[in-house]
N, C-alpha and C positions, 0 to 999 in steps of 0.2 A: 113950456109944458113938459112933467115927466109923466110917464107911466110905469109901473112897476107890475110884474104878474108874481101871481099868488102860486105856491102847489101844495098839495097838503094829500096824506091818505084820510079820506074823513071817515071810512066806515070801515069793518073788516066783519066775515060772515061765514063759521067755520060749517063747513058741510059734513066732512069726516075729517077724523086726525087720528096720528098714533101715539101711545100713551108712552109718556117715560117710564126705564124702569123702574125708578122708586115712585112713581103714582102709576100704582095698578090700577086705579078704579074709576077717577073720574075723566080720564083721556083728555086731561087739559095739556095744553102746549106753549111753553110763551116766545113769542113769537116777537121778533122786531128788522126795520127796514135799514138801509142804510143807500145815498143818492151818488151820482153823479150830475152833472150838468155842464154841458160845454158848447158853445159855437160851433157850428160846422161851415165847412166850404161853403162861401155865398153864390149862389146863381149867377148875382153880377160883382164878380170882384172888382174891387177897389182897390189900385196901388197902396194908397195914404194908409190903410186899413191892414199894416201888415201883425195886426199880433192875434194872439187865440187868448179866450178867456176860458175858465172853468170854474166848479164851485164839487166841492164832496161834502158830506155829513150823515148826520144817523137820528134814527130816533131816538128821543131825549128820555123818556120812560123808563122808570128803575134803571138806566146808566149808572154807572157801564157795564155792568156781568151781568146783566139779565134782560128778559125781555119783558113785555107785556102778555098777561096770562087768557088765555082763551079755552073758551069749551066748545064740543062737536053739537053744537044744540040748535046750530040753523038758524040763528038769531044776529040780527044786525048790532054791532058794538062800537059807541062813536070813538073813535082813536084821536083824529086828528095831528098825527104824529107820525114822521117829519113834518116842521112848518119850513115852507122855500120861500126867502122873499128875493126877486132882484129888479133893482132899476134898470128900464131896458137901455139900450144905446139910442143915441139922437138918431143914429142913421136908420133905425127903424120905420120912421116917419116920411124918412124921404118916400116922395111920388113913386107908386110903382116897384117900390127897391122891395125884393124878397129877400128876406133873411131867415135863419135856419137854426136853432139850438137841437142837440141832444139830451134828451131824458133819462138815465138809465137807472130804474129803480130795482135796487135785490132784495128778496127776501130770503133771513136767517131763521132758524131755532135755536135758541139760546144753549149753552152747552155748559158743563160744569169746566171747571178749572178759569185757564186767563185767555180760553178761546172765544171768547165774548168780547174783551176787551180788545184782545188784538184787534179784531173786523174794525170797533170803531177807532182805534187809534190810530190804524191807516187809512178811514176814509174821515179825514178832515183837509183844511185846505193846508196846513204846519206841513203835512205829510206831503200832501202834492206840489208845493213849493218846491221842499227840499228834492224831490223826484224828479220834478221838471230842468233841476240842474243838473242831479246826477244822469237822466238821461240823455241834455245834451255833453256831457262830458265821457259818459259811455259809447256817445255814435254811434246810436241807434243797437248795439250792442245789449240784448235782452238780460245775458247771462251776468253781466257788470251789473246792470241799473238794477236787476233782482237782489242780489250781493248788495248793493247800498242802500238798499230800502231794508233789508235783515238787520244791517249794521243801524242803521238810521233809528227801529224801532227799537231795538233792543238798550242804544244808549240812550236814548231819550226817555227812555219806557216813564219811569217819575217824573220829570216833568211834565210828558203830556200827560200823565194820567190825572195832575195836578189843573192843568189848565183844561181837560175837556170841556168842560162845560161852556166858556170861553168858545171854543172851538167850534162848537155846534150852533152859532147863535143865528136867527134866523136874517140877521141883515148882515151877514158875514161878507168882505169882499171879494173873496174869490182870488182867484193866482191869474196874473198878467205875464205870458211867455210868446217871446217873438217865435218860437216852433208849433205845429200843432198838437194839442194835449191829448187828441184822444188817444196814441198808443200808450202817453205815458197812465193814462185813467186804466185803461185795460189790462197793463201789466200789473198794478197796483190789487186789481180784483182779482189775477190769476195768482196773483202770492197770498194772499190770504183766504183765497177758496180752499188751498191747498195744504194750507196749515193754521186756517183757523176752526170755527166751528159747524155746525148743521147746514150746509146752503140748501134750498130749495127750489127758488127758481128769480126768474126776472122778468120783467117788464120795460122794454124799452119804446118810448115816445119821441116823436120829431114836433116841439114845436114852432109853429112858421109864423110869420108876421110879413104882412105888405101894407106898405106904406102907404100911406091918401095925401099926404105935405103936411098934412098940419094933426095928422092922428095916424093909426093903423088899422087893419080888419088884421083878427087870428083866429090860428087854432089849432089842436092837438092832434096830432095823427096817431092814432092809437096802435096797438102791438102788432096787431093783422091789416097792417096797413090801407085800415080805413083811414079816408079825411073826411071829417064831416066840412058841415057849410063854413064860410066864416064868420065870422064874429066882428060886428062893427065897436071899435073901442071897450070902453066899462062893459062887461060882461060875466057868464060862466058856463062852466063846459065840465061836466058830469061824465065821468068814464064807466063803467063796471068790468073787469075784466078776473079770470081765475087764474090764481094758482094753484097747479099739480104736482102732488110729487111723490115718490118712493110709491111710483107702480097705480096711482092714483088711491092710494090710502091715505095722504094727504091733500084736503081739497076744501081752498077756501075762496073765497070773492071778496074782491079791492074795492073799494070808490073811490077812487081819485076824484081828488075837483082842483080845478082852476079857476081863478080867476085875473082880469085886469083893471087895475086899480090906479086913478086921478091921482 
């Protein structure tokens, strides 16, 4: 038996926004996400079980210099965009066994020039490959692994901008490293917050899964460190949560949904 869970933003719901300067008038914004997603330390570690997984990617709409366009009008807009799909691990199911992924969703404003593409051309998984090496080779050394991820993007720049689409796929496999990936996921985002374009803010998620032997119960623990109940097997879990920014003159609402799927 596999199960695979779902993530997706399915709604976005502009409350206020600020206008670009060449659109004086209609204070539209376009707007797009970009993920992380990674294993965290298990509850009950397991010798056998020494590597971390992760996964990165972006939303696929108008890729790659742009986002998707929104208005301040308080009206729900379906997105659907990022789609996450992954098949969980077998040891999910084991009896009892808690396990742990990270969700770290950011939201961008699309920006003129190649600072658009930059964002999504370091969150895919080409990218965090190559990072997960250069950061074991830099030991632990921030200032090196920043330096090879400059050099990384800059010569690769055509080809990935050739294969993004590739890149972004929702059954993507994600990067297998015997180190844990979350520092290398967070250096990757503190180099392109800082040189690429609009950031706004974040959303990060823990979701958990315990095993029954032969299925699981889950579920998402949301940014304010709510957990709701859990979820027995096939299921879905409906989030709402805002984003605020620039002094709260940007303010809009998420719908995440999840799902888990036979």
């Amino acid at each position: 038996m596999s199960l695979f869970m779902y993530f997706t933003i399915d709604k976005i719901r502009v409350k206020s926004g600020l206008d670009n300067p060449w659109d004086p008038f209609d204070r539209a914004m376009e707007l797009f996400q970009t993920f992380s997603l990674s294993t965290l330390e298990a509850f009950q570690p397991n010798p056998n079980e020494s590597h971390w997984w992760a996964r990165q990617g972006f939303s696929l709409q108008n890729a790659p210099e742009d986002g998707t366009t929104f208005k301040a009008n308080n009206a729900w807009v379906a997105v659907r965009d990022p789609q996450i799909t992954f098949a969980l691990p077998e040891y999910t199911m084991n009896k009892d066994r808690i396990s742990r992924f990270r969700l770290d969703v950011h939201h961008w404003e699309s920006d003129a020039g190649k600072a658009t593409e930059l964002v999504r051309l370091a969150f895919n998984d080409a990218t965090l490959r190559q990072m997960a090496k250069a950061w074991e080779g830099a030991k632990g050394d921030e200032k090196k692994a920043a330096a090879s991820l400059e050099k990384f993007l800059k010569g690769s720049w055509d080809d990935l901008m050739k294969r993004l689409p590739s890149l972004a796929t929702t059954a993507a496999p994600g990067v297998v490293a015997g180190a844990q990936l979350g520092p290398v996921l967070d250096l990757i985002f503190e180099y392109v917050r800082a040189n690429g374009t609009d950031y706004l803010e974040a959303h990060r998620m823990v979701f958990e899964t315990k095993g029954t032997g032969d299925s699981m119960n889950w579920r998402v623990v949301t940014p304010s460190n709510e957990a709701p109940v859990w979820i027995p097997g096939e299921g879905i879990q409906v989030q709402d949560e805002e984003i605020r920014a620039d002094g709260g003159k940007i303010r809009y609402d998420v719908r995440y949904k999840f799902r888990c799927l036979d």
